[in-house]
VOPAGU-2260 file (C-alpha; in pm, 1 decimal, decimal comma):
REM VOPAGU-2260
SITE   aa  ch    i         X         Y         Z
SITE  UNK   A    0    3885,5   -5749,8   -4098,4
SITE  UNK   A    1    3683,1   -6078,1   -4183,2
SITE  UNK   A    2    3916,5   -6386,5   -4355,3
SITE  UNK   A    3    3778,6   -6266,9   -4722,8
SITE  UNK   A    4    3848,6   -5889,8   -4680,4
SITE  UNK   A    5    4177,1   -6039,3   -4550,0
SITE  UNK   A    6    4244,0   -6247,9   -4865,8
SITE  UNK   A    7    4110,6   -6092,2   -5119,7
SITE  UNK   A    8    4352,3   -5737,0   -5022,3
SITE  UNK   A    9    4634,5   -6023,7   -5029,8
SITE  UNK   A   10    4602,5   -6187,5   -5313,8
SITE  UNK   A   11    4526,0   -5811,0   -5474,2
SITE  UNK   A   12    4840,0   -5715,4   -5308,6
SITE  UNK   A   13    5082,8   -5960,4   -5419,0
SITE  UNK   A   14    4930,7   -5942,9   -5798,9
SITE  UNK   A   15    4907,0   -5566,2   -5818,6
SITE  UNK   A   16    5281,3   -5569,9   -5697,0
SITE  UNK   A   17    5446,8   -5849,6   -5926,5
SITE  UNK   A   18    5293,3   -5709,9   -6211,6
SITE  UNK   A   19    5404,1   -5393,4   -6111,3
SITE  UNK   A   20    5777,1   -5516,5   -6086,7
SITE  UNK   A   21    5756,4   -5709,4   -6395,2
SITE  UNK   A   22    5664,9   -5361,0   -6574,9
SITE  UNK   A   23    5930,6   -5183,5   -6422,5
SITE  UNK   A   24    6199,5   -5381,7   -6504,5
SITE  UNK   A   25    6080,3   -5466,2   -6884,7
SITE  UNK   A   26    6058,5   -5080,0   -6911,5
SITE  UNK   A   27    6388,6   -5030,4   -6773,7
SITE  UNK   A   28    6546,5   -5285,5   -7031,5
SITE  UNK   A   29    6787,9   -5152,5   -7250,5
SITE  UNK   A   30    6723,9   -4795,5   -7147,6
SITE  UNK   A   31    6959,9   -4527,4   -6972,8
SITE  UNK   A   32    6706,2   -4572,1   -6661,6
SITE  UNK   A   33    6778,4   -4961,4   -6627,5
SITE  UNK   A   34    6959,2   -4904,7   -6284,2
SITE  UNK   A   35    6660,4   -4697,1   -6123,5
SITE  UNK   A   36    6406,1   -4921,3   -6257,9
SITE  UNK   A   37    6583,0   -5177,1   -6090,9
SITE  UNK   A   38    6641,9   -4940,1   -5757,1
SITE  UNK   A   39    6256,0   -4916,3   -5770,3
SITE  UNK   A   40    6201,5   -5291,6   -5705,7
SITE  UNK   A   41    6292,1   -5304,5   -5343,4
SITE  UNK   A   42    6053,8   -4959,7   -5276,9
SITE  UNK   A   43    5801,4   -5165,0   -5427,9
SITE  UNK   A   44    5831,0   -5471,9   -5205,5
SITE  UNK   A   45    5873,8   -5261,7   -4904,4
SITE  UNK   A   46    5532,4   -5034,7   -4968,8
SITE  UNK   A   47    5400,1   -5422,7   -5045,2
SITE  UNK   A   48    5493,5   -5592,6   -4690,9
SITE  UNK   A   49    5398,0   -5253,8   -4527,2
SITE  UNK   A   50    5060,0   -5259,4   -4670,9
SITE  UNK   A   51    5055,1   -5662,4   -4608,2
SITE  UNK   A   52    5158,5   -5637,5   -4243,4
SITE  UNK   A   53    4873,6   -5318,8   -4176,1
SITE  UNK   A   54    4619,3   -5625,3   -4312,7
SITE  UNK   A   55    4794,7   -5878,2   -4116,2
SITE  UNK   A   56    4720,3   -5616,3   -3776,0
SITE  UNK   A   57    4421,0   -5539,7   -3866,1
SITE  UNK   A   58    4316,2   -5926,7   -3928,9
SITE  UNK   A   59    4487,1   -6029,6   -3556,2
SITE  UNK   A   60    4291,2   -5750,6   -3391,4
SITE  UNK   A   61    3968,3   -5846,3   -3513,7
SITE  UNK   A   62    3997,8   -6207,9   -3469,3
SITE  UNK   A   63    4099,7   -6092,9   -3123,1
SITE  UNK   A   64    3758,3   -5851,6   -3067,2
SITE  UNK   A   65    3568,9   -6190,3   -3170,5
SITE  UNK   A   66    3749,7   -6376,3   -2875,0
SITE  UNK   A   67    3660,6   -6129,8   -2621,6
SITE  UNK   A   68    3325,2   -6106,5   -2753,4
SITE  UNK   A   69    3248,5   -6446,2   -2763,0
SITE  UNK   A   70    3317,2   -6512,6   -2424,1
SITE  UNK   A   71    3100,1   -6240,7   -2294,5
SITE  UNK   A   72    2822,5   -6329,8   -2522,5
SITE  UNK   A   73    2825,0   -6733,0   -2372,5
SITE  UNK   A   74    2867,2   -6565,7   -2023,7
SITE  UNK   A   75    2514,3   -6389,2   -2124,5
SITE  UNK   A   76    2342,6   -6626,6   -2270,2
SITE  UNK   A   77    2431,8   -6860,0   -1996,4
SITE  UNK   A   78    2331,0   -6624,2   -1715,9
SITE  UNK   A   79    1970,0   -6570,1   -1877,4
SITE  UNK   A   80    1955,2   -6955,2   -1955,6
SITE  UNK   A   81    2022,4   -6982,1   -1530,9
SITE  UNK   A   82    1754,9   -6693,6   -1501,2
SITE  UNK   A   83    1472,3   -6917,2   -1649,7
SITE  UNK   A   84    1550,6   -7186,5   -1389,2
SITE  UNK   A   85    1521,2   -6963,9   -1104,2
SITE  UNK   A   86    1168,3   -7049,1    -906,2
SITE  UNK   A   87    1114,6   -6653,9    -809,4
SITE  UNK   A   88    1365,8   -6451,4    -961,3
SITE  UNK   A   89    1375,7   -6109,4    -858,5
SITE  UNK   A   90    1354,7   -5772,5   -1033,9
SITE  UNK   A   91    1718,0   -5733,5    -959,0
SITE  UNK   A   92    1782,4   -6061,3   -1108,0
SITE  UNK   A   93    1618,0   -5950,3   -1400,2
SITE  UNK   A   94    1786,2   -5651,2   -1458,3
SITE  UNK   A   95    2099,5   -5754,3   -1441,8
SITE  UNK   A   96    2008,0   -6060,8   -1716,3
SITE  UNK   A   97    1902,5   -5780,0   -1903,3
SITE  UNK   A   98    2146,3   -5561,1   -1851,2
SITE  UNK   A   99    2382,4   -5831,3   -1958,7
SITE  UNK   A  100    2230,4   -5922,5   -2246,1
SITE  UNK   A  101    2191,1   -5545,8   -2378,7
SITE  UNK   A  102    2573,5   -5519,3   -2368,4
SITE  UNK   A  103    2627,8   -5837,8   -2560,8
SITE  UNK   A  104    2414,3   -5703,3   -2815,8
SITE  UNK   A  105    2602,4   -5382,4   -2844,0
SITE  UNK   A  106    2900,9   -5541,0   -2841,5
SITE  UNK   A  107    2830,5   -5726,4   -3127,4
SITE  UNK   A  108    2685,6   -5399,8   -3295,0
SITE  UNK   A  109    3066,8   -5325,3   -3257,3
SITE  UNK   A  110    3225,9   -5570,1   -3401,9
SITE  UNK   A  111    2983,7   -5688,1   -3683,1
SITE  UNK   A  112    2765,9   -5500,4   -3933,9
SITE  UNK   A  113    2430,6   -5541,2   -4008,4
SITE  UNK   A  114    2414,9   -5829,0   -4336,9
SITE  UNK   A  115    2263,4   -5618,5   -4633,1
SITE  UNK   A  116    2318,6   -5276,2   -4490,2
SITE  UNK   A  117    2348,1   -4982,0   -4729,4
SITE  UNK   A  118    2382,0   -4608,1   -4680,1
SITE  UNK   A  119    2083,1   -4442,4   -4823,6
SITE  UNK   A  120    2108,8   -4042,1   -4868,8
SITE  UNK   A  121    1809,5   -3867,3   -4644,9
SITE  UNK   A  122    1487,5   -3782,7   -4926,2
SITE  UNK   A  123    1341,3   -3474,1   -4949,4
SITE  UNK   A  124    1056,0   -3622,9   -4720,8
SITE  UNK   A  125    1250,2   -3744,3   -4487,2
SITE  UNK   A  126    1417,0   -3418,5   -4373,0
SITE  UNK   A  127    1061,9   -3226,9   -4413,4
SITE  UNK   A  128     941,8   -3434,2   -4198,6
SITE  UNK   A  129    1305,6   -3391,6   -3935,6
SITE  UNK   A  130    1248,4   -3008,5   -3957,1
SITE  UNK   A  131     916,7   -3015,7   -3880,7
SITE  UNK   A  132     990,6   -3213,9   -3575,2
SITE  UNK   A  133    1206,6   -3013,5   -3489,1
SITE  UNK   A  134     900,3   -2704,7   -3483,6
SITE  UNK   A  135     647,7   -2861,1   -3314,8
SITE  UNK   A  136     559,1   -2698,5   -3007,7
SITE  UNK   A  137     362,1   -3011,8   -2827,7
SITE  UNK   A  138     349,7   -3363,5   -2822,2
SITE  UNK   A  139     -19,3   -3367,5   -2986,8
SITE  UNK   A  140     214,6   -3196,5   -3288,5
SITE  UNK   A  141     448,2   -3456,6   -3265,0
SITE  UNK   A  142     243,3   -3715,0   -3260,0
SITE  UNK   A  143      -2,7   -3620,2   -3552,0
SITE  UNK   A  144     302,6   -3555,9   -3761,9
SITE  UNK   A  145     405,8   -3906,7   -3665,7
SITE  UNK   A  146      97,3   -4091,3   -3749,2
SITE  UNK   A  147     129,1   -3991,3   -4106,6
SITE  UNK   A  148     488,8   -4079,4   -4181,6
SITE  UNK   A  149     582,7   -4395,5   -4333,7
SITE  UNK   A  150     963,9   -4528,3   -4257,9
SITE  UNK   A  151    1176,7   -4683,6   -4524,0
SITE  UNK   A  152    1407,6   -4947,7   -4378,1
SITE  UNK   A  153    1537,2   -5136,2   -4685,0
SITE  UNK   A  154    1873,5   -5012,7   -4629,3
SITE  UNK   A  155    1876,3   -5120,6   -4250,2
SITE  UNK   A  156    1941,6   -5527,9   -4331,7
SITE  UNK   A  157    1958,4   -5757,9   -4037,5
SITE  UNK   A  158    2097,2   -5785,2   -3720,9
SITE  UNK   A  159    2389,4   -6066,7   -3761,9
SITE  UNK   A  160    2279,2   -6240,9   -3380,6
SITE  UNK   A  161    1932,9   -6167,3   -3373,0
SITE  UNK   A  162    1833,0   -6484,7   -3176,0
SITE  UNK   A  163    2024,5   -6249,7   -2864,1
SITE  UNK   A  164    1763,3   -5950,3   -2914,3
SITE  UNK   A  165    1499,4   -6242,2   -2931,7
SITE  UNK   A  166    1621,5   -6368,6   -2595,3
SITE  UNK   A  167    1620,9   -6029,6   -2474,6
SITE  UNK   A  168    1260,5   -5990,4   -2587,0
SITE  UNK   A  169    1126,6   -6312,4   -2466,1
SITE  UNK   A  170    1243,9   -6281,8   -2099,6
């Protein structure tokens, strides 16, 4: 959970819940339910540190997945930086780099999203286009029904460490 999610479900929290006490105990003013609206203050503040401390949890764990990925992702970098320097560097050397490198990048798939990324429901084209892959019977099929079809990415957004897929690339 990044620092705004965080503080923006605590502030909601603490808000939602005071004026939610406040409420209660106004209504329960003067009435024959004053001593269960007042019972019902301590319910609230315990649903309010429950849902506080499943935030807190979920806040720790993610700052902890950035630790963990942050030292792999120097450990990669700094192994294909040492790659460059090598005078022959082998094929072995280079798949391990990129090796490396492709499981920084998927580690960071799993820990950020892409910036700008939407869900976008399938369009009618889209899945015309799935079924009839799905039919062809060769490859020349395939690839004339490919040829023809135009991708929208809009929704996709972008890759949060792109400069690692450009290192990837460039090697």
């Amino acid at each position: 959970m990044t620092g705004k999610t965080f503080e923006f479900r605590i502030v909601t929290t603490i808000l939602l819940f005071s004026a939610l006490t406040v409420i209660t105990l106004l209504a329960g003013v003067d009435t024959k339910y004053a001593e269960a609206t007042r019972a019902a203050v301590p319910a609230f503040v315990a649903v309010a540190a429950g849902w506080i401390t499943y935030c807190l949890q979920r806040r720790v764990s993610y700052i902890n997945s950035l630790r963990s990925l942050w030292d792999k992702v120097v450990e990669g970098v700094q192994h294909a930086i040492q790659y460059t320097y090598k005078t022959s560097p082998s094929e072995t050397d280079f798949a391990e780099v990129m090796c490396e490198l492709s499981c920084c990048i998927d580690d960071v798939r799993g820990v950020f999203r892409n910036v700008g990324e939407s869900y976008v429901q399938p369009n009618p084209e889209s899945k015309r286009y799935v079924k009839s892959l799905k039919g062809a019977k060769t490859i020349e099929d395939i690839a004339l029904l490919t040829a023809n079809f135009k991708l929208n990415r809009d929704h996709i957004g972008v890759y949060p460490f792109e400069s690692l897929k450009q290192m990837r690339a460039g090697l």
